[in-house]
C-alpha positions in Angstrom: 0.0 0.0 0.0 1.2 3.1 -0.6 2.2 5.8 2.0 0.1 9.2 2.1 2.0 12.5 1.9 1.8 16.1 1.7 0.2 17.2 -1.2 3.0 18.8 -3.4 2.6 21.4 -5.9 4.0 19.4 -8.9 1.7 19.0 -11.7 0.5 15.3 -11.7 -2.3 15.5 -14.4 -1.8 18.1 -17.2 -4.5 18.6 -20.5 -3.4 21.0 -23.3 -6.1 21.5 -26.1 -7.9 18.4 -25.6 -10.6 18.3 -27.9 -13.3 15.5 -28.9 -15.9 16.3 -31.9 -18.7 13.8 -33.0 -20.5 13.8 -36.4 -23.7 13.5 -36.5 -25.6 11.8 -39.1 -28.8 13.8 -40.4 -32.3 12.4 -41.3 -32.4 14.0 -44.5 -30.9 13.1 -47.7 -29.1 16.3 -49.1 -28.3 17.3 -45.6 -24.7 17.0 -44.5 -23.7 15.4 -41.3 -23.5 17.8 -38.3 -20.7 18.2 -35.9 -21.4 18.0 -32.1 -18.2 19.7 -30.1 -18.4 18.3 -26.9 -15.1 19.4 -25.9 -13.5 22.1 -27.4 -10.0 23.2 -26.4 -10.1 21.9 -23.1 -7.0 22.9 -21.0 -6.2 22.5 -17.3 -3.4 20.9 -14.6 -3.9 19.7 -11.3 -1.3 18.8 -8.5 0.3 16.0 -7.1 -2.2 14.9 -4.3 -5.0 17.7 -5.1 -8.5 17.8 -6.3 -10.2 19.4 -9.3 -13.4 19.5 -9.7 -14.8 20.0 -12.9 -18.1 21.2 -12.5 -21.1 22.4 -15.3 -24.5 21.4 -16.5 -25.8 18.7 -18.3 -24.1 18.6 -21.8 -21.1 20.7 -20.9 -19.2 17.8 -22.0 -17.8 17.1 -18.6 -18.0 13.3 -18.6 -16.8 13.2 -22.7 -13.5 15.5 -21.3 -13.1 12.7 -18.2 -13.2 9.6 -20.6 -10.9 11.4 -23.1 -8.3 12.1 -20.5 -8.3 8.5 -19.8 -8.9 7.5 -23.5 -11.9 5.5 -22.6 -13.2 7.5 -25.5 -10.3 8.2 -28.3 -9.4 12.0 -28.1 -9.3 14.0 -31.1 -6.6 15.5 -30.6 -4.4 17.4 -27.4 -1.9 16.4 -25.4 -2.6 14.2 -21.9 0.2 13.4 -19.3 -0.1 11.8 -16.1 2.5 11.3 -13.9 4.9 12.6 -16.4 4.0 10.5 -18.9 2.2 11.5 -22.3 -0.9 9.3 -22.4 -2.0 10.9 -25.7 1.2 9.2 -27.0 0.3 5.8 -25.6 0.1 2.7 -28.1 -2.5 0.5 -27.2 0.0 -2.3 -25.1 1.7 1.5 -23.4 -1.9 2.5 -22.8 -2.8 -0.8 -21.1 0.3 -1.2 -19.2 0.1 2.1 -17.6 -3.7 1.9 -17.0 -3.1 0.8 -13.4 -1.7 4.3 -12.6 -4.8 6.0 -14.1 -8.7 4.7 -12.8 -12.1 6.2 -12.6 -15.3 5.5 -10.2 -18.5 5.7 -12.2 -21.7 7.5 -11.5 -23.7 4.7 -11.3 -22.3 1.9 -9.0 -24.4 -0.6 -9.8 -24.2 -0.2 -13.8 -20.3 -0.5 -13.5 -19.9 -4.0 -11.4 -20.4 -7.2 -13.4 -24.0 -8.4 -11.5 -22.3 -11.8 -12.2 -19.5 -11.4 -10.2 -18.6 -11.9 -6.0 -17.3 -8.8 -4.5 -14.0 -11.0 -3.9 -13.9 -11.6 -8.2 -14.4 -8.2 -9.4 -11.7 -6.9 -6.8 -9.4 -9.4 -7.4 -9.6 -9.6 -11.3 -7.5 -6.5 -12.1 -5.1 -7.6 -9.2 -4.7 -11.2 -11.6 -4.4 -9.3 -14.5 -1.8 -6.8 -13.8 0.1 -8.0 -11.0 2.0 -11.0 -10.2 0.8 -11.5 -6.7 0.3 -14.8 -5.2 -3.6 -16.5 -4.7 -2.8 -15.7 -0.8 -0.9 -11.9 -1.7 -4.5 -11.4 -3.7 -6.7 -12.6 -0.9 -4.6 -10.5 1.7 -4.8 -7.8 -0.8 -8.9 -7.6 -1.3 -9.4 -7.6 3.1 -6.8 -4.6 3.2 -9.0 -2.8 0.2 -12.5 -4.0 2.0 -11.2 -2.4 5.2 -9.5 0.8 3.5 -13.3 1.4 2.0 -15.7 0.6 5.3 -16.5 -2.9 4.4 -15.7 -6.4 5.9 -14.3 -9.9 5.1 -18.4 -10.9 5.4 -18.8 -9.1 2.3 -16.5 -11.0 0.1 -19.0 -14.3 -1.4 -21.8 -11.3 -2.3 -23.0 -10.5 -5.1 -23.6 -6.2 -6.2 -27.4 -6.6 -5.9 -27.4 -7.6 -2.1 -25.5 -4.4 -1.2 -27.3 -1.0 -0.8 -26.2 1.9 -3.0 -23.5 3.7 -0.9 -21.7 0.0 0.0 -22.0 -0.8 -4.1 -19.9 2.7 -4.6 -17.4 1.1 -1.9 -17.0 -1.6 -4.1 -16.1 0.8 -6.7 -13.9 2.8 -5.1 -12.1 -0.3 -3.9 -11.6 -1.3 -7.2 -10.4 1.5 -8.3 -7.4 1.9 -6.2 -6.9 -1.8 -5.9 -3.5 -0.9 -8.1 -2.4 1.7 -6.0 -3.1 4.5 -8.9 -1.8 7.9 -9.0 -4.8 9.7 -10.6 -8.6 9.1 -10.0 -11.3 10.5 -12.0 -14.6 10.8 -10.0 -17.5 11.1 -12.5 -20.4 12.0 -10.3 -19.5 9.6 -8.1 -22.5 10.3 -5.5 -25.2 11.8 -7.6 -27.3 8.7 -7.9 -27.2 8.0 -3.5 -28.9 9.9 -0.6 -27.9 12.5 1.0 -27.1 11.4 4.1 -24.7 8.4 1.8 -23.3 11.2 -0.3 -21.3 12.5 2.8 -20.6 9.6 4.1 -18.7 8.5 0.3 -16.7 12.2 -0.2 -15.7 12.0 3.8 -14.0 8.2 2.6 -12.9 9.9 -0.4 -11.0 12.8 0.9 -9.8 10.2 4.2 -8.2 7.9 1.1 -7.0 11.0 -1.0 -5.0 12.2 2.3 -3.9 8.3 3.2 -2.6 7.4 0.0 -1.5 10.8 -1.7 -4.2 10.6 -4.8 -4.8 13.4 -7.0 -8.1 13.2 -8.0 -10.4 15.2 -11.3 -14.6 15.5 -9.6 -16.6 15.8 -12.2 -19.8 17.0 -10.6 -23.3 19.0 -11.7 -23.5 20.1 -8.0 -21.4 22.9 -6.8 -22.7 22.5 -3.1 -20.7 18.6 -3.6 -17.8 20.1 -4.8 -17.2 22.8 -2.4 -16.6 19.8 0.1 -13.4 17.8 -1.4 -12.1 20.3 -4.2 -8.7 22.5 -3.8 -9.7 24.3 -7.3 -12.8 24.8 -9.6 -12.9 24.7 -13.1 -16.8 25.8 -14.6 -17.5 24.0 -18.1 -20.1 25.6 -20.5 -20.1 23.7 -24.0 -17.2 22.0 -24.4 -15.2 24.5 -22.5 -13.7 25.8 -19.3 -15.0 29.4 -18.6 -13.8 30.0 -15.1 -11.0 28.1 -13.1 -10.3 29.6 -9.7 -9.3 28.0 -5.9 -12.2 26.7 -4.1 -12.5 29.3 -1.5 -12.4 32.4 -3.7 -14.8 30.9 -6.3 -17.2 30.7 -3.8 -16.6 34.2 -2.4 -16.1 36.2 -5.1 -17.0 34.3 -8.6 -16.6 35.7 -11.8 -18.2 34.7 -14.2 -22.0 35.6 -15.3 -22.6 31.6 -15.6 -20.4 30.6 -12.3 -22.3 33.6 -10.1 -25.2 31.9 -11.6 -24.9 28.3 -10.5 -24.0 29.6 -7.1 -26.9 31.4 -6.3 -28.9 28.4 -7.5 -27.4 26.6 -4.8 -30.4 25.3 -2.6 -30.1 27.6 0.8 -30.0 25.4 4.6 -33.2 27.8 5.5 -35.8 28.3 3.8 -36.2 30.8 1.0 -39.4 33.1 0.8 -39.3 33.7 -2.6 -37.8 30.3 -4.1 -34.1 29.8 -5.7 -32.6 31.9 -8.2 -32.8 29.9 -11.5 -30.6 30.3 -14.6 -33.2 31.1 -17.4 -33.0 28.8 -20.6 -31.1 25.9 -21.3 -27.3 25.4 -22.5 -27.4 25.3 -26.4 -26.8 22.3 -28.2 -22.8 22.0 -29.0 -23.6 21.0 -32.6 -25.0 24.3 -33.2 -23.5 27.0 -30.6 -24.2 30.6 -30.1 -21.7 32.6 -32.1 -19.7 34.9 -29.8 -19.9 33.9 -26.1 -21.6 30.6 -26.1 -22.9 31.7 -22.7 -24.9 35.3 -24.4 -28.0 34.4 -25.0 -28.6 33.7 -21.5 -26.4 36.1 -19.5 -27.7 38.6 -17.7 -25.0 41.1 -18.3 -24.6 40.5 -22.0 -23.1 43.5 -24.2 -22.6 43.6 -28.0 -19.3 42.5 -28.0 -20.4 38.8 -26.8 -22.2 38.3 -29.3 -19.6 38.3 -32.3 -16.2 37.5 -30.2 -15.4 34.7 -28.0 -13.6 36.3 -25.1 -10.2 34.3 -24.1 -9.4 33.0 -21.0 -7.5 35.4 -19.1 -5.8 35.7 -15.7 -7.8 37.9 -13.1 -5.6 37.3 -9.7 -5.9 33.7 -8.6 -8.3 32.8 -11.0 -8.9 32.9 -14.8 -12.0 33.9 -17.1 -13.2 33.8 -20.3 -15.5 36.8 -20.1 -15.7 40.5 -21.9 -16.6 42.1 -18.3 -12.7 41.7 -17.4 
């Protein structure tokens, strides 16, 4: 097992111009396919033992930038390294070889364990396939992850559908740093639990982060989840990062239209006379966007520069912003 540490300021995971387009086929005859760009340009880094969490709404193209970084889904093109190592540049033997180092918990933690399989197969079968520990080393092995992750030896001859949903994401999380990884990316990893579970799974994740010095990506809808286990914030809207900023002063003083927005949509602990504050109309679709600042037609504080020039990403203290307004 490895040791935890102090979280160092090294880059562990760096993304330059990662990008992932689709085509889309059209119904019609004469009508050319269309081009859905669900990541666009996508840059960002994040230290050895931190957390980023990548946050945005439905068809931001968070989950299509997590897969690509681990090239679950084939990049189109920009540059991934983890650990120092270029992953874009990985044949597919390099790419499975160095898989152990790079792992991911899924949103739904029943949908990603084989229904088929004991809890003591499907966290043993990546310890068979890319170690060369003994049948007693493996044994051994699965106890020290069921204990890392709140679960006992009594769980071991079970099968996923006799656990509830916070013990099946244990699972998950078990197996994903069976192979003492480097780099984690959590896509929505509590979204589909309770409430009351959903603390209970980022209090295990942050314990594990600190225990075994893992540098993690949070994908995540849900700023209020974020806030909890995130050193940094990077806001998605279409395909692209609009804000980055540390945790604290995103919260306190966000920048962006879109960013301010989604905090004040955060549900308050009292009750609010007058309801929440909702962000009017719905992200566009990323085979057609917005010309100008994708964010525009919805923004609040729109001028008539946004609507012909996408505004770069620049540097505003601690943070950075793609927004006209700075």
């Amino acid at each position: 097992m490895r040791k935890g540490g102090n979280a160092s300021t090294a880059p562990m995971v760096e993304v330059h111009g990662l990008k992932k387009h689709f085509s889309v086929r059209k119904k019609g005859l004469f009508q050319r396919p269309g081009i859905v760009r669900a990541v666009d340009d996508l840059s960002f880094g994040i230290a050895e033992g931190r957390c980023l969490g990548l946050v945005g709404e439905s068809g931001s193209g968070k989950t299509t930038a997590a897969r690509s970084i681990l090239r679950l889904i084939e990049p189109d093109s920009g540059e991934i390294t983890v650990g120092g190592i270029n992953v874009s540049g990985l044949d597919r033997g390099g790419l499975r070889r160095y898989r152990k180092n790079m792992q991911i918990v899924f949103q739904d933690p029943y949908g990603s364990l084989n229904p088929r399989m004991t809890v003591e197969k499907i966290l043993g079968e990546p310890l068979k396939i890319h170690t060369s520990l003994g049948k007693k080393e493996i044994r051994e092995r699965i106890a020290d992850l069921l204990d890392l992750v709140g679960l006992s030896s009594d769980h071991l001859h079970r099968y996923p559908h006799e656990f509830s949903g916070g013990q099946r994401q244990r699972i998950g999380i078990a197996r994903a740093i069976a192979l003492n990884p480097r780099f984690i990316i959590l896509d929505e990893p509590v979204s589909a639990l309770d409430v009351s579970i959903q603390a209970q799974i980022l209090n295990l994740l942050v314990d594990l982060r600190d225990r075994l010095n893992l540098t993690y990506l949070f994908v995540a809808h849900d700023l209020s989840v974020v806030e909890h286990i995130s050193d940094a914030i990077a806001v998605m809207y279409l395909g692209r990062i609009i804000e980055e900023s540390p945790r604290a002063a995103l919260y306190k003083n966000p920048l962006h239209p879109y960013t301010q927005s989604l905090i004040q949509s955060i549900p308050e602990k009292k009750p609010v006379k007058h309801g929440f504050n909702v962000l009017r109309g719905e992200i566009p679709s990323p085979e057609n966007p917005p010309a100008g600042c994708y964010f525009h037609p919805r923004c609040p504080r729109v001028m008539e520069i946004c609507r012909h020039e996408y505004p770069a990403l620049r540097r505003i203290g601690s943070a950075s912003v793609a927004c006209h307004l700075y």
